[in-house]
N, C-alpha and C positions, 0 to 999 in steps of 0.2 A: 252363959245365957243361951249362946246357940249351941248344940251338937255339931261332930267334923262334920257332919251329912247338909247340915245348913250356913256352915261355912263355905263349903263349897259348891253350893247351888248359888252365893251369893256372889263368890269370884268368876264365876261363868258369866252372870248376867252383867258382870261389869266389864269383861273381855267382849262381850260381843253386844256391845254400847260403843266400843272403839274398833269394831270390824268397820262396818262403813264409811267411817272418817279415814281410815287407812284405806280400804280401798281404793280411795277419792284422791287420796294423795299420791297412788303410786301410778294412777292415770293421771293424772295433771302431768308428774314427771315425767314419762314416758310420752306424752304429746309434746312437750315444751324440748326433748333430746329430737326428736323427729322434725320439729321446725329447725332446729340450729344447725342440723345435721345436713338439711337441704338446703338452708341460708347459705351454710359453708361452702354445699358440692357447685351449687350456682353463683357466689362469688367466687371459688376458685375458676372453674370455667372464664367467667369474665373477666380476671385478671391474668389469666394462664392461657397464653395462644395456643402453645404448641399443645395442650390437653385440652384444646375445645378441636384441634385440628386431626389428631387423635380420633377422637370422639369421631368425629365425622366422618373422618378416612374409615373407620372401623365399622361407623353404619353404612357405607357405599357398600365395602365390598361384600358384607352379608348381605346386601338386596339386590346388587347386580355384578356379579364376579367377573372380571374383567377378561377380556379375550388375548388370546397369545397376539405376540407384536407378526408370527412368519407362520404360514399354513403351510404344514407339509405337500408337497407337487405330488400329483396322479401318478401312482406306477406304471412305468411302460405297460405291463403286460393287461391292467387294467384297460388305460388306452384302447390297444389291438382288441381287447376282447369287444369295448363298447364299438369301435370300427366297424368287429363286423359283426357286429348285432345289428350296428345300424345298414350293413350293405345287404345283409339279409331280408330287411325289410325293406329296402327299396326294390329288393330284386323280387320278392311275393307280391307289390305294390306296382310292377311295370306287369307280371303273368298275368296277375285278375282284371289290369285293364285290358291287354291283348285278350284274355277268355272272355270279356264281354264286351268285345268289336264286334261288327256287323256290319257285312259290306253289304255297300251301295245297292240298292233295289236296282239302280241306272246302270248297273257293270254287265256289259253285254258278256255272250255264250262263253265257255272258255272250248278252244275247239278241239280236237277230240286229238290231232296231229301236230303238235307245236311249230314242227318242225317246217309246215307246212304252211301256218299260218298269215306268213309274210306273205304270200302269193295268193291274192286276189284275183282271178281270171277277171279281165273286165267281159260284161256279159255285152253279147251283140245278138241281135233277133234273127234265126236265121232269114232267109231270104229279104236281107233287110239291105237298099243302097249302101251303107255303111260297110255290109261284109261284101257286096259285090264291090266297092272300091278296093275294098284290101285284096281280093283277089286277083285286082286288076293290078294293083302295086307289087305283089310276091312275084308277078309273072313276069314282069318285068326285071323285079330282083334278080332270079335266077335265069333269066333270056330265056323262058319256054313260052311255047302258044298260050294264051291269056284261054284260047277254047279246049287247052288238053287240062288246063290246072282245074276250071270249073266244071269241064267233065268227068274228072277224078273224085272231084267236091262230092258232085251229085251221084256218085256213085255208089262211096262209102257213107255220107252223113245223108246225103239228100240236105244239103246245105246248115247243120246242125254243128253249132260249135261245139255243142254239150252232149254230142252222142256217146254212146258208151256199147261198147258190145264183146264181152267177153274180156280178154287182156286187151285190146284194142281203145284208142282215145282218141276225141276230140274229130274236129270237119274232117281232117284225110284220114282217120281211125290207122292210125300210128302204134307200133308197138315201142312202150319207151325205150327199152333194147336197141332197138334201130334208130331212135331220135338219138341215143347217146355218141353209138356212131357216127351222127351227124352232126356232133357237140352240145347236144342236149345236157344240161346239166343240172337240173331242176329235179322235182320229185312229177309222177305221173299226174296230181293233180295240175300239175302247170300246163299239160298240155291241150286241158279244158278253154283254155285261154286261144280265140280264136289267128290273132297276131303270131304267138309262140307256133301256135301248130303250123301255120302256115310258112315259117320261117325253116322247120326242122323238117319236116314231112314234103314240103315243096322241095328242096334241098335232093331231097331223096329219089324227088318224081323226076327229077333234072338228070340226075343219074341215070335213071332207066331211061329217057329220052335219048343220052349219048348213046346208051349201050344200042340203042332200037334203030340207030342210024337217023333219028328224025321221024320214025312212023311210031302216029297217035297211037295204032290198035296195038301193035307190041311193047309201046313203052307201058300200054294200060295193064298188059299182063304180066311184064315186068318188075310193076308196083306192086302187084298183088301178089307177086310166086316167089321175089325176088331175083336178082340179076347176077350174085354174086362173081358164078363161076364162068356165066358169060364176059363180063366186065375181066376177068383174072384172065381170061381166053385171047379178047381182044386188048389187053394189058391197056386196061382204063381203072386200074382198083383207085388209082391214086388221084384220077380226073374226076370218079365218081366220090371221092368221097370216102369210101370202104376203106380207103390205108394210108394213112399219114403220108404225107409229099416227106422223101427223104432229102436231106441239106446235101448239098455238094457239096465236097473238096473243096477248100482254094488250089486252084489251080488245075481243075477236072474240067473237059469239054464236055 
């Protein structure tokens, strides 16, 4: 009745009348393996400690891997190096504050002679009671007439502690040369200082008083010319001053 050509168009339409029933069934089975499958993995979990401990242990340390129990120590040479990296930086850090110091606006002069600077001449006015007392005091000092020392004064300063004239210093205008000889031991500005001059240059005038026998007019030329080889003449070098008093023997007359 039919041809093979209609036999077989009739076995097709009856095969794929049974495709989606089959389908249907091989999805069912495949969700129904997938629920027993995960019934099983989570009942065993829940009856199986040590594979739920597993489990856990094994997600810790894939989300936070655990650290060593000992930290390897600093090598020395590391150490020294950060040392003095860090001495280096404190030592840049003491420069740039010394580089941006700033002395005191209130820090008086720095003076020109360091050496010198300790010595203040205190200032006296001349012809002031003040320096006529000290003149009266040195004269004493050295046992001369109190009228040949202030004639001396008014001589050479015209009563000026602060005179200057040439190598020459202070009220008796003294060469410090010749105050050293008389134990001066200061620098020339000390003998600006009216006390000092009259200590070291009176000294001197006392000298020439001995050599002069006592007479004003020649002791006043003898301060001014010097006395030396008179003094060496009438063997006074050592009374005046001019030559260290030699020590006697023990046992010398």
């Amino acid at each position: 009745m039919y041809g093979s050509g209609g036999w077989r168009a009739r076995d097709r339409r009856r095969k794929s009348a049974h495709l989606p029933r089959l389908r249907s069934d091989i999805a069912l089975c495949a969700l129904l393996a997938t629920s027993l499958l995960s019934a099983c993995t989570t009942a065993d979990l829940a009856n199986d400690p040590q594979l739920r401990a597993q489990l856990e242990q094994s997600t810790v340390e894939a989300d936070d891997p655990a650290l060593p129990d000992e930290v390897a120590a600093v090598p020395e040479t590391l150490q020294r190096e950060v040392a003095e990296v860090a001495a280096d930086a404190s030592a840049v850090e003491v420069a740039a504050e010394a580089a941006s110091f700033t002395p005191s606006a209130f820090a008086g002069p720095t003076p020109d002679n360091p050496a010198t600077a300790a010595i203040q001449p205190r200032k006296i006015a001349a012809r002031s009671p003040e320096l006529d007392a000290l003149i009266a005091r040195y004269a004493a000092h050295h046992e001369i007439p109190v009228e040949l020392l202030r004639r001396v004064v008014n001589r050479e300063s015209t009563f000026n502690p602060a005179a200057r004239n040439g190598p020459y210093w202070g009220l008796m205008q003294i060469l410090p040369q010749t105050a050293r000889t008389m134990g001066f031991k200061g620098s020339p500005e000390g003998l600006l200082d009216a006390e000092t001059n009259l200590m070291y240059a009176g000294k001197y005038l006392r000298g020439a008083y001995l050599v002069a026998g006592g007479n004003h007019d020649l002791a006043v030329r003898f301060y001014s010319r010097g006395y030396y080889y008179d003094a060496k003449r009438k063997g006074l070098l050592e009374a005046t001053g001019l030559r260290p008093a030699r020590s006697r023997m023990p046992g010398s007359s």
